[in-house]
ZAVEX-888286 format. One record per residue: residue in one letter; residue number from 1; x, y, z of N, C-alpha, C in turn. Coordinates in pm, whole numbers. Example, Ala and Ser with C-alpha at 12.3 -4.5 7.8 and 13.67 -1.06 7.14 Angstrom:
<pts>
pt seza: A lovo: 1 nu: 1319 nv: -569 nw: 780 cau: 1230 cav: -450 caw: 780 cu: 1320 cv: -330 cw: 780
pt seza: S lovo: 2 nu: 1285 nv: -225 nw: 708 cau: 1367 cav: -106 caw: 714 cu: 1290 cv: 3 cw: 787
</pts>
This chain:
<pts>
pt seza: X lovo: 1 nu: 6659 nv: 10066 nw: 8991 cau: 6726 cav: 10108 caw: 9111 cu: 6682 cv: 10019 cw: 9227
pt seza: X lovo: 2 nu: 6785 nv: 9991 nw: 9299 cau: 6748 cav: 9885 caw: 9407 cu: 6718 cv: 9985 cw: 9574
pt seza: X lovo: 3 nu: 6641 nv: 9922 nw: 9633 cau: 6583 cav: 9963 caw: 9783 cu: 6632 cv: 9884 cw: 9892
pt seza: X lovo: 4 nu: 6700 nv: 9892 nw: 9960 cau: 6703 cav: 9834 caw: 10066 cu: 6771 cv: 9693 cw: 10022
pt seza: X lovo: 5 nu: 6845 nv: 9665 nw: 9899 cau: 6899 cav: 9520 caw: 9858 cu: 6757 cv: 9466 cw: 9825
pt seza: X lovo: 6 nu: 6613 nv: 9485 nw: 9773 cau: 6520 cav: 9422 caw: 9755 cu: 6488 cv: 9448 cw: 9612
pt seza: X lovo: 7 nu: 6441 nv: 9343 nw: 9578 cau: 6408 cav: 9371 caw: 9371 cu: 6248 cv: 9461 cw: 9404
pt seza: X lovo: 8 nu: 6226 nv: 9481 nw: 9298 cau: 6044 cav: 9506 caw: 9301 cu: 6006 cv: 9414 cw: 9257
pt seza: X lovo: 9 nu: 5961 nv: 9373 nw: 9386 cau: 5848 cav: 9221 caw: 9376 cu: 5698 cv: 9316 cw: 9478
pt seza: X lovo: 10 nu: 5614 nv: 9243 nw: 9408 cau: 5506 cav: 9341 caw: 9512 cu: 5422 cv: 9195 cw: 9425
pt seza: X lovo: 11 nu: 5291 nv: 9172 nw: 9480 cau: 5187 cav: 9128 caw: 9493 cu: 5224 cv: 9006 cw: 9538
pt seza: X lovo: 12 nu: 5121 nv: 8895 nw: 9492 cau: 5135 cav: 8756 caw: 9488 cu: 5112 cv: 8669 cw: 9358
pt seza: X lovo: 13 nu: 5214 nv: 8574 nw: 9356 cau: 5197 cav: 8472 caw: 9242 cu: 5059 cv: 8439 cw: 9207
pt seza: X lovo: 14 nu: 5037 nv: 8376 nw: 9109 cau: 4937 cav: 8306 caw: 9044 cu: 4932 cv: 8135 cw: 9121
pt seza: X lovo: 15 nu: 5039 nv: 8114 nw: 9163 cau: 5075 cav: 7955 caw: 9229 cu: 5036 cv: 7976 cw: 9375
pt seza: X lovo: 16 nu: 5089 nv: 8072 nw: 9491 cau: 5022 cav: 8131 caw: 9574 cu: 4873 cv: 8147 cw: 9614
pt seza: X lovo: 17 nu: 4803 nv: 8218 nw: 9500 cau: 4711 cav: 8189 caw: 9510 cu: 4653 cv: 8081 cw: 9527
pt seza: X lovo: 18 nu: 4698 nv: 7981 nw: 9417 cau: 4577 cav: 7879 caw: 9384 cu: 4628 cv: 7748 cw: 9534
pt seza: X lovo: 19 nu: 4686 nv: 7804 nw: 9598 cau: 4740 cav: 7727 caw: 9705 cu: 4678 cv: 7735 cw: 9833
pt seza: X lovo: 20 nu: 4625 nv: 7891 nw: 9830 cau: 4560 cav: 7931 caw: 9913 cu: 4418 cv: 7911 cw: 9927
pt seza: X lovo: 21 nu: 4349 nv: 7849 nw: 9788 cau: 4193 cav: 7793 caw: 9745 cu: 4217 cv: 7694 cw: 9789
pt seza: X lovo: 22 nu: 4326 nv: 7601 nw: 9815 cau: 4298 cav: 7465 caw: 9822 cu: 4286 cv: 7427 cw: 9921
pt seza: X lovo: 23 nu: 4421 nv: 7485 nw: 9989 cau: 4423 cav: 7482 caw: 10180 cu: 4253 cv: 7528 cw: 10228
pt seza: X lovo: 24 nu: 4183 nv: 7680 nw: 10190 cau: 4051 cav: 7714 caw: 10256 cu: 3930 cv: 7604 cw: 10177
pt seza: X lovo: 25 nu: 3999 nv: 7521 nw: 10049 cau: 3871 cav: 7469 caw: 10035 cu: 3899 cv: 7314 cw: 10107
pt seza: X lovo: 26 nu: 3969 nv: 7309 nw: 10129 cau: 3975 cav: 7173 caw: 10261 cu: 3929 cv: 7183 cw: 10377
pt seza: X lovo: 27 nu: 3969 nv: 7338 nw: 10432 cau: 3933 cav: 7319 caw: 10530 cu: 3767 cv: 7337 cw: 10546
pt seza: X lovo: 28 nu: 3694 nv: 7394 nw: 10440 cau: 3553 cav: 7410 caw: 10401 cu: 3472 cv: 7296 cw: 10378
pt seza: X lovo: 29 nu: 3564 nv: 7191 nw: 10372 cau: 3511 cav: 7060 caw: 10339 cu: 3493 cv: 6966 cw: 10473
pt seza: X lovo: 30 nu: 3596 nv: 7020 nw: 10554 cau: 3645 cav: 6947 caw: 10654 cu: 3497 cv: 7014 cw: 10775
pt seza: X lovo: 31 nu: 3474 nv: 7122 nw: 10766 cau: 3344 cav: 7191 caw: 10836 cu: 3219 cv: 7144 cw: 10789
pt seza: X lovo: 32 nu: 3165 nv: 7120 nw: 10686 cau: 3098 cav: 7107 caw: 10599 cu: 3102 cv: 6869 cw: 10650
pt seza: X lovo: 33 nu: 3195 nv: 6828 nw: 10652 cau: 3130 cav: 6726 caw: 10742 cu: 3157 cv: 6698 cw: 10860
pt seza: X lovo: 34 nu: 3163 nv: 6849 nw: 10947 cau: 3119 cav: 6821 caw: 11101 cu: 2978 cv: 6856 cw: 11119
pt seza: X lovo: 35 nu: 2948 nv: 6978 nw: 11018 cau: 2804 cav: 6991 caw: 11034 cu: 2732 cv: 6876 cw: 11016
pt seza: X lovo: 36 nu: 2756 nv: 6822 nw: 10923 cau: 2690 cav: 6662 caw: 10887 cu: 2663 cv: 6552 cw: 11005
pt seza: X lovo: 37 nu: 2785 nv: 6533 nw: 11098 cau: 2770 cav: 6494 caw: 11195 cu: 2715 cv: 6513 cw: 11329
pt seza: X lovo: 38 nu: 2701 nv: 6636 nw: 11357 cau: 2649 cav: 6727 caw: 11417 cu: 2533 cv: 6720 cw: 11387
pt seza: X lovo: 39 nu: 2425 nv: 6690 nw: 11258 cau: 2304 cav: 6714 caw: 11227 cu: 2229 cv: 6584 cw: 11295
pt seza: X lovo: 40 nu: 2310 nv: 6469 nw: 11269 cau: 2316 cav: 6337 caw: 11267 cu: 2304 cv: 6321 cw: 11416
pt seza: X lovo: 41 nu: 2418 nv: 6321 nw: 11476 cau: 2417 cav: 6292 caw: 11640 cu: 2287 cv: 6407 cw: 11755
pt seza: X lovo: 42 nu: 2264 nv: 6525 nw: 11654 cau: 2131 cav: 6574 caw: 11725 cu: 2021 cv: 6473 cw: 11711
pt seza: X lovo: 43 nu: 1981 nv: 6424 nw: 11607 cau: 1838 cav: 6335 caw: 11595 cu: 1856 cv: 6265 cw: 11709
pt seza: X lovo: 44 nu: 1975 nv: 6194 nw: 11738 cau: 1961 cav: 6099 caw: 11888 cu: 1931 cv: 6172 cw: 11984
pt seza: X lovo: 45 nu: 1945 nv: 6313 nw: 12043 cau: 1896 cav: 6395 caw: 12124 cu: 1756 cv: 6416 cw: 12096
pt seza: X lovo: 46 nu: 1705 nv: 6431 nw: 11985 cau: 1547 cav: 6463 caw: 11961 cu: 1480 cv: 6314 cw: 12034
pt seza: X lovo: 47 nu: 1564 nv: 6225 nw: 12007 cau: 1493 cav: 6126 caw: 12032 cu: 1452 cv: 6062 cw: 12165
pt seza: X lovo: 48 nu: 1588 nv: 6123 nw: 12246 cau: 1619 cav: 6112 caw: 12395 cu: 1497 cv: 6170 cw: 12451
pt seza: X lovo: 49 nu: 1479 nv: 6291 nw: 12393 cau: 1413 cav: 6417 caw: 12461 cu: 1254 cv: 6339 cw: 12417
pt seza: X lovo: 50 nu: 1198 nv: 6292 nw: 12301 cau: 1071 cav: 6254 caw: 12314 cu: 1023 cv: 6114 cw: 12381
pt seza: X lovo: 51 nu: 1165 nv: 6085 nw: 12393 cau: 1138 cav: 5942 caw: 12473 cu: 1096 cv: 5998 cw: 12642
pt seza: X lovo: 52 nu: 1177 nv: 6048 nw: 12694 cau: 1155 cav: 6156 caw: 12799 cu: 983 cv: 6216 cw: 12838
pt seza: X lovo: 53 nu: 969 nv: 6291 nw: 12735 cau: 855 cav: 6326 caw: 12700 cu: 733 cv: 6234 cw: 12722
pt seza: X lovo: 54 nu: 745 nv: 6102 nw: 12643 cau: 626 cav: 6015 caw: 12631 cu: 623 cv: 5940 cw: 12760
pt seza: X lovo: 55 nu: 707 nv: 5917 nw: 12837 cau: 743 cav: 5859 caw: 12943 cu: 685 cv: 5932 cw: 13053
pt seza: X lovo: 56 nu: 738 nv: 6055 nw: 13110 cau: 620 cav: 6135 caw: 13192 cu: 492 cv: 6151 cw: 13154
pt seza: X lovo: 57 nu: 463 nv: 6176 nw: 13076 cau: 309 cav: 6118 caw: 12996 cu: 269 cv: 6019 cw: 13030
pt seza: X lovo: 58 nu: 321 nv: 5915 nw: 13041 cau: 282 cav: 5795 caw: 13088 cu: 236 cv: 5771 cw: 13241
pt seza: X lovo: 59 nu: 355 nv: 5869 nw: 13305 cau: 317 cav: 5884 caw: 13462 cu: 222 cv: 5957 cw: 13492
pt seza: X lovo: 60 nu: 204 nv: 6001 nw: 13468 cau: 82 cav: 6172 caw: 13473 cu: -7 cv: 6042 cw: 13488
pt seza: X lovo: 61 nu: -18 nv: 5987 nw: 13355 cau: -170 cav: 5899 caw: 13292 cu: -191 cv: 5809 cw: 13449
pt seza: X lovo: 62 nu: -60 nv: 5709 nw: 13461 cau: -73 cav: 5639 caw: 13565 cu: -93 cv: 5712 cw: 13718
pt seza: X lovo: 63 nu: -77 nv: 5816 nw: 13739 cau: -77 cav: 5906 caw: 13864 cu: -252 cv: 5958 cw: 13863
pt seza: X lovo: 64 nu: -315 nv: 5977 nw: 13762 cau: -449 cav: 6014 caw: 13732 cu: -510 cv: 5840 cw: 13750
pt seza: X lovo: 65 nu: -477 nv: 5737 nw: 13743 cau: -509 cav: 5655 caw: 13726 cu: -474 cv: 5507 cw: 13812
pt seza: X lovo: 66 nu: -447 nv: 5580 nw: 13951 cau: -414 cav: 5514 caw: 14069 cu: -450 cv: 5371 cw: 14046
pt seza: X lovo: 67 nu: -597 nv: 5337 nw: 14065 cau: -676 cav: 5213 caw: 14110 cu: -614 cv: 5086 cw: 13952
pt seza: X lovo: 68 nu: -634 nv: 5176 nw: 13860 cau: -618 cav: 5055 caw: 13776 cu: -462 cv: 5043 cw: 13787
pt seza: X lovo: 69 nu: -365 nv: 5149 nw: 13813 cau: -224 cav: 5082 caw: 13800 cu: -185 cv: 4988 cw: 13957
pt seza: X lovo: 70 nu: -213 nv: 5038 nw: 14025 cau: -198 cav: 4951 caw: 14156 cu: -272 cv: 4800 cw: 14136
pt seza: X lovo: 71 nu: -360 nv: 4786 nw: 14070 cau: -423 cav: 4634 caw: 14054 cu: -350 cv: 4575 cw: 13926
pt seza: X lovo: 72 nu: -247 nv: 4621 nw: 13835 cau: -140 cav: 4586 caw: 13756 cu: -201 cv: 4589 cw: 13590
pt seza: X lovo: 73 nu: -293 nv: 4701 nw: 13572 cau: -338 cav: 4687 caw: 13450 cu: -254 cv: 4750 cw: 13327
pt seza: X lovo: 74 nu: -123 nv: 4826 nw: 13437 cau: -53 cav: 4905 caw: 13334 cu: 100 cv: 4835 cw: 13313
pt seza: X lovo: 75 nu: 82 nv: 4749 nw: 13402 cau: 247 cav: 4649 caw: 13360 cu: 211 cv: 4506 cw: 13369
pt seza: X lovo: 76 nu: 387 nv: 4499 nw: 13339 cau: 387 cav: 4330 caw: 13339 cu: 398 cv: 4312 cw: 13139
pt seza: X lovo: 77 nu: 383 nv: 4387 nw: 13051 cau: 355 cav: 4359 caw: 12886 cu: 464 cv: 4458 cw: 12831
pt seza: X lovo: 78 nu: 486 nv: 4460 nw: 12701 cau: 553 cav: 4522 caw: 12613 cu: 392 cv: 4628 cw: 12549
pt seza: X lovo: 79 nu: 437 nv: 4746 nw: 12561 cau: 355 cav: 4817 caw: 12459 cu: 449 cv: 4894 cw: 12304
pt seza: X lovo: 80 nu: 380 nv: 4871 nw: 12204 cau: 454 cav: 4878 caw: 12092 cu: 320 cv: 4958 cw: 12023
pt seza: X lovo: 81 nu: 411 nv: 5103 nw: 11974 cau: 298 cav: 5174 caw: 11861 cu: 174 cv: 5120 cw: 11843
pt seza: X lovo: 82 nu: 34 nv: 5150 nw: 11843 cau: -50 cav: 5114 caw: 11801 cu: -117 cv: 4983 cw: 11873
pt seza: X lovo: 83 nu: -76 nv: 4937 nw: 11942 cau: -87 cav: 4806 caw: 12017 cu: -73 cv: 4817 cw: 12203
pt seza: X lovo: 84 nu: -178 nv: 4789 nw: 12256 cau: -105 cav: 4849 caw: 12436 cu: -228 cv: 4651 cw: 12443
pt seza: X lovo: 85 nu: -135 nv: 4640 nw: 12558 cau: -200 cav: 4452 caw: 12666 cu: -379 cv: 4504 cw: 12593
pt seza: X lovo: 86 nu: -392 nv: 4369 nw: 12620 cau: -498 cav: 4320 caw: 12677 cu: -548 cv: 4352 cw: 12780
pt seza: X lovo: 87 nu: -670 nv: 4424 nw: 12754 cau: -708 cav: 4508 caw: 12948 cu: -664 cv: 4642 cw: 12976
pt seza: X lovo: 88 nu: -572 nv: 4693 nw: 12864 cau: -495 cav: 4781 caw: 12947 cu: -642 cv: 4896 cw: 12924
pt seza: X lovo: 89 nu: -621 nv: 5043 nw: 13028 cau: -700 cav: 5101 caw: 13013 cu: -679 cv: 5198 cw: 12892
pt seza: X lovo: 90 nu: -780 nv: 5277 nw: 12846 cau: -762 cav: 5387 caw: 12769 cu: -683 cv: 5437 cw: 12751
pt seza: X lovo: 91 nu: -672 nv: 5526 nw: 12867 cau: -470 cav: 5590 caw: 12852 cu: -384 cv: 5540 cw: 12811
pt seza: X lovo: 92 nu: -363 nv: 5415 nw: 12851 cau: -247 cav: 5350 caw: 12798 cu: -260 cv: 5329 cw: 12650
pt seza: X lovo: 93 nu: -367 nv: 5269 nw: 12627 cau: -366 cav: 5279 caw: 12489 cu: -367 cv: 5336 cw: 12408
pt seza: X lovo: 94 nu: -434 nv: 5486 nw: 12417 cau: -407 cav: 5668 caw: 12339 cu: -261 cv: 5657 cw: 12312
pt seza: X lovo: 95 nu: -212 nv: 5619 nw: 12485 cau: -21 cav: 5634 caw: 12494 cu: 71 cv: 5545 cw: 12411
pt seza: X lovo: 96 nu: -1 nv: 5435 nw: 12361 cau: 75 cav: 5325 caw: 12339 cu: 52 cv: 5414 cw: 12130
pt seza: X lovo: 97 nu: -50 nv: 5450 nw: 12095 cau: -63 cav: 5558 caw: 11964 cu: 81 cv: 5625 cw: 11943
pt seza: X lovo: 98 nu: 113 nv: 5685 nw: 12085 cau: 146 cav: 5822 caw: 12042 cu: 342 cv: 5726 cw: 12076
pt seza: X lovo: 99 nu: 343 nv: 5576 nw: 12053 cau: 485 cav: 5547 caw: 12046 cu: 530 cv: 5572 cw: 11889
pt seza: X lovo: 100 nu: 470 nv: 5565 nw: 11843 cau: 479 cav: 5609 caw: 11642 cu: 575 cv: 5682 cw: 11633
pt seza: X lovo: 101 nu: 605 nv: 5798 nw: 11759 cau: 724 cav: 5924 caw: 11705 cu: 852 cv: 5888 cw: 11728
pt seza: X lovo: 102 nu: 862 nv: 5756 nw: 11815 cau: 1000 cav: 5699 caw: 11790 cu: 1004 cv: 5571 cw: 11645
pt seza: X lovo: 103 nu: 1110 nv: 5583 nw: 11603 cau: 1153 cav: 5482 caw: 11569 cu: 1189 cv: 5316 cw: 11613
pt seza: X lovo: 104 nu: 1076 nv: 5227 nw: 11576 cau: 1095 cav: 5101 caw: 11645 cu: 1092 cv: 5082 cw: 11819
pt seza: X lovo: 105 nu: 977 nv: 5189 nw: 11830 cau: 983 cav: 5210 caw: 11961 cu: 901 cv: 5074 cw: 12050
pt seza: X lovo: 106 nu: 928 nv: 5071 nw: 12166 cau: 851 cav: 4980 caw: 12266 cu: 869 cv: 5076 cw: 12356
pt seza: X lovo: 107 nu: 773 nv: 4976 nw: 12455 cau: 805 cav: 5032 caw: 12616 cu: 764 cv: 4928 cw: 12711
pt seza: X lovo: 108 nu: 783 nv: 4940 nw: 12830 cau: 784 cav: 4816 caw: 12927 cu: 735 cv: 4915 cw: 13034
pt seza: X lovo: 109 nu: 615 nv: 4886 nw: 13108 cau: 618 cav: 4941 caw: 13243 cu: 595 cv: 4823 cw: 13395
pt seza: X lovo: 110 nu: 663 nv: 4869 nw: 13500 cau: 630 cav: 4803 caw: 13583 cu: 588 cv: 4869 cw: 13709
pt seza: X lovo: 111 nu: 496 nv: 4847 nw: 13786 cau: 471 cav: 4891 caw: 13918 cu: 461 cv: 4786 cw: 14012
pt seza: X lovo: 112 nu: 567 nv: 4859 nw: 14137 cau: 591 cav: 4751 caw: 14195 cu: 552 cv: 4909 cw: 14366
pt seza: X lovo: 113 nu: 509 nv: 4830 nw: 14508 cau: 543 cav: 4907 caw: 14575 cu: 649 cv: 4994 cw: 14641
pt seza: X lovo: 114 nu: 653 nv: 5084 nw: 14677 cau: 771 cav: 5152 caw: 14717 cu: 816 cv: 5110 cw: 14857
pt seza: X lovo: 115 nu: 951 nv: 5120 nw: 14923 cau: 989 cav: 5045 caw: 15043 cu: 934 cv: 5124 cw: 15139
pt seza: X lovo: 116 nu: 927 nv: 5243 nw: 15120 cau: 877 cav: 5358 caw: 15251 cu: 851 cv: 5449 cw: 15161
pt seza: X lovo: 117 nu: 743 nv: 5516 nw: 15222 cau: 632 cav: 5497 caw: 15285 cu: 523 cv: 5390 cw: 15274
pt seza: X lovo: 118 nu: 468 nv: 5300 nw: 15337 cau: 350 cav: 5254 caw: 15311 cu: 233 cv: 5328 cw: 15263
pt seza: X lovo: 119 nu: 230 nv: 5248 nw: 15126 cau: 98 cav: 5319 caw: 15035 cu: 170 cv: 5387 cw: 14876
pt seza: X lovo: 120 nu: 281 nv: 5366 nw: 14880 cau: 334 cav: 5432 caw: 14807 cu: 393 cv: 5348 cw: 14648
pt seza: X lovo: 121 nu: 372 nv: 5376 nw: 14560 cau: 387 cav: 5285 caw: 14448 cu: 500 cv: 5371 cw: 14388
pt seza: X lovo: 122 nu: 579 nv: 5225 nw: 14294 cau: 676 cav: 5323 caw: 14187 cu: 630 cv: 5276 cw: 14031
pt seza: X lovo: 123 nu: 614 nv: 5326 nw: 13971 cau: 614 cav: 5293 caw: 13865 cu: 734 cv: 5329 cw: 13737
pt seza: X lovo: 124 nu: 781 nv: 5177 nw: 13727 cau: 910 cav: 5252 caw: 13634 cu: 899 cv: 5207 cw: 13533
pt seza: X lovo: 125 nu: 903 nv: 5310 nw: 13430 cau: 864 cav: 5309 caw: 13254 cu: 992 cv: 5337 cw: 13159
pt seza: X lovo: 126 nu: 1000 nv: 5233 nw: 13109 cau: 1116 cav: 5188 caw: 13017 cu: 1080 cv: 5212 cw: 12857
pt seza: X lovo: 127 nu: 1132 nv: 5312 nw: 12797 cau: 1085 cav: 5353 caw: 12642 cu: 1216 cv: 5266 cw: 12580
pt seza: X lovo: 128 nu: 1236 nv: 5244 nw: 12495 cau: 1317 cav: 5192 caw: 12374 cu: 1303 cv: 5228 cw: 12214
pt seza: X lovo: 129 nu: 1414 nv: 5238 nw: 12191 cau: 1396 cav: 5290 caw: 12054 cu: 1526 cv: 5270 cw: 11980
pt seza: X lovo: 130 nu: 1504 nv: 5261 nw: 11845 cau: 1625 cav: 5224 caw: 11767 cu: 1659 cv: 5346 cw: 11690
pt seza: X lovo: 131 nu: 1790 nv: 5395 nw: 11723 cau: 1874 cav: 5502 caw: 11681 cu: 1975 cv: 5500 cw: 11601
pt seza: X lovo: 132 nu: 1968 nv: 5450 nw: 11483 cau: 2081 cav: 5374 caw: 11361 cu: 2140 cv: 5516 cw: 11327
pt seza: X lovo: 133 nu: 2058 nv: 5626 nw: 11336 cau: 2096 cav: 5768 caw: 11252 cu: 2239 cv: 5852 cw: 11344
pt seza: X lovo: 134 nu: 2175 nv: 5827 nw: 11452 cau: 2263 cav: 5911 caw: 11509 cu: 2389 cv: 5835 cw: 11565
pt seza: X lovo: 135 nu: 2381 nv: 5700 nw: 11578 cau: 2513 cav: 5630 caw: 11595 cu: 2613 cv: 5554 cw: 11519
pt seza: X lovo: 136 nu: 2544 nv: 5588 nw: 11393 cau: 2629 cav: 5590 caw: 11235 cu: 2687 cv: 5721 cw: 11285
pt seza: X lovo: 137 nu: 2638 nv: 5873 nw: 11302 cau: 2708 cav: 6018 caw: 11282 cu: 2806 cv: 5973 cw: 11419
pt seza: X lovo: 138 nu: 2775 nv: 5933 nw: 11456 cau: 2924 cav: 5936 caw: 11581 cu: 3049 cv: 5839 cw: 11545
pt seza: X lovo: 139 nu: 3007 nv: 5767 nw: 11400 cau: 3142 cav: 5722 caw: 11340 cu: 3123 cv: 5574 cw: 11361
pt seza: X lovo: 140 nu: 3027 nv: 5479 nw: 11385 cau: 2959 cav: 5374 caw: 11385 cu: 2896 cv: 5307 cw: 11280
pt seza: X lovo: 141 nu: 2937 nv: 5204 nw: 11206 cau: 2866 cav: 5175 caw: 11103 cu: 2695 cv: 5112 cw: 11085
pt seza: X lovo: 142 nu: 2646 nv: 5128 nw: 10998 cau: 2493 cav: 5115 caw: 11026 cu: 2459 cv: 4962 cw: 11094
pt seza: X lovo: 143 nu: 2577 nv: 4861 nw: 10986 cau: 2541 cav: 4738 caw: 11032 cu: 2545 cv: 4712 cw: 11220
pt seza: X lovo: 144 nu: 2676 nv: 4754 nw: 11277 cau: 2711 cav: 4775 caw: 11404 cu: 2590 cv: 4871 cw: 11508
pt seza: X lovo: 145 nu: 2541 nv: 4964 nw: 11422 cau: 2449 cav: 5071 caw: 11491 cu: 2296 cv: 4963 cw: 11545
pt seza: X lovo: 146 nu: 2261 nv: 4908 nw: 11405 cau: 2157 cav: 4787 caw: 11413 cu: 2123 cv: 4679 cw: 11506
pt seza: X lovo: 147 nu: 2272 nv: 4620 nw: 11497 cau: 2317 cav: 4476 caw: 11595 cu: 2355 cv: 4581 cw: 11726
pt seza: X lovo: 148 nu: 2380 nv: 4640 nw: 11746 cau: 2405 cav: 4717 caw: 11923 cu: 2277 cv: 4731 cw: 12018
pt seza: X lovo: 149 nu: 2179 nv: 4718 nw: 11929 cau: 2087 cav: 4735 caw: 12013 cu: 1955 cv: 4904 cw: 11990
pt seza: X lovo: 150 nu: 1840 nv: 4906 nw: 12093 cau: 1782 cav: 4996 caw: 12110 cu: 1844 cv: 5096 cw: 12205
pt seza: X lovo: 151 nu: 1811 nv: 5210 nw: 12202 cau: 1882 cav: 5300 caw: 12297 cu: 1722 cv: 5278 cw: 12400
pt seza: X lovo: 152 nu: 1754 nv: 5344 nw: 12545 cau: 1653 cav: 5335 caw: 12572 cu: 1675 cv: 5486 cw: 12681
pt seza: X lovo: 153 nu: 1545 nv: 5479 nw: 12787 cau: 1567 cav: 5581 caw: 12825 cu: 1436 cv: 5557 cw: 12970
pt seza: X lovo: 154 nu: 1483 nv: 5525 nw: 13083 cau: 1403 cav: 5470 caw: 13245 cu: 1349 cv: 5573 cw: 13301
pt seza: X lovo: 155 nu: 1240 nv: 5624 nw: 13346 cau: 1171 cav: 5657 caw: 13438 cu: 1129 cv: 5598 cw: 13532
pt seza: X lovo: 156 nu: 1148 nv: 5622 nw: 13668 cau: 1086 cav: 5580 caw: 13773 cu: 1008 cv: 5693 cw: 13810
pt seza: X lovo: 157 nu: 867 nv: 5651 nw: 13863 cau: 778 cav: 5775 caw: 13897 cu: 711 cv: 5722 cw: 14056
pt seza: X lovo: 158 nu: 677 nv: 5813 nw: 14125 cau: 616 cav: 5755 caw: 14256 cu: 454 cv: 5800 cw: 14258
pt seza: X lovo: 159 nu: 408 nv: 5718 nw: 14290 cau: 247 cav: 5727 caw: 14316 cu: 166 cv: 5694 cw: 14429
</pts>
């Protein structure tokens, strides 16, 4: 007996279904590598943030350490992991240890005086670091990520 001009059809196909796995497993795939990218382009933020980090560290050190940065013992050189100038003081060199947590890290500092006030120093500290991880995840190939360069990240501090 017919209803309304409609057969009895009630559920869903077997083809339906399997149409409906494919569409949610694409789109499960399609999530599954944003997280990926997303995991990827955070490490460049971790990295931002400890570059940041080691860099005020650096000022503190030089702000505790007036006499020797004003007579230029803390610039003018490249400091690289494990390695700080010739001369440089202690601090710097503990500091120049603790570049290890970047990747291919350096740093450059310079102090130069400030224009106003008289007496007033700046010291601006330049971290660098090479970030292949996170600028491959933004869709960059490694070779391109490599040859682009260090990311870096400037502090100027006043003393």
């Amino acid at each position: 007996m017919r209803r309304n001009g409609l057969d009895d059809e009630r559920g869903m196909t077997l083809i339906e279904i399997l149409v409906a796995i494919v569409v949610l497993s694409v789109g499960l795939i399609g999530l599954a590598g944003l997280q990926l990218k997303g995991l990827q382009v955070n490490q460049g933020s971790v990295y931002r943030w400890q570059a940041s980090i080691l860099a005020e560290d650096l000022a503190d050190r030089i702000r505790a350490d007036r006499a020797n940065a004003i007579n230029g013992l803390y610039s003018g050189t490249t400091y690289s992991p494990g390695t700080a100038p010739t001369g440089s003081p202690l601090a710097a060199t503990e500091w120049a240890d603790r570049l290890s947590q970047l990747p291919g890290a350096t740093a450059t500092v310079a102090v130069a005086p400030a224009v106003a006030p008289p007496g007033l120093f700046v010291a601006t500290i330049t971290v660098n670091w090479v970030d292949t991880r996170a600028a491959t995840g933004s869709g960059v190939s490694q070779a391109v990520a490599t040859a682009a360069g260090p990311s870096s990240f400037v502090l100027a501090a006043e003393f």
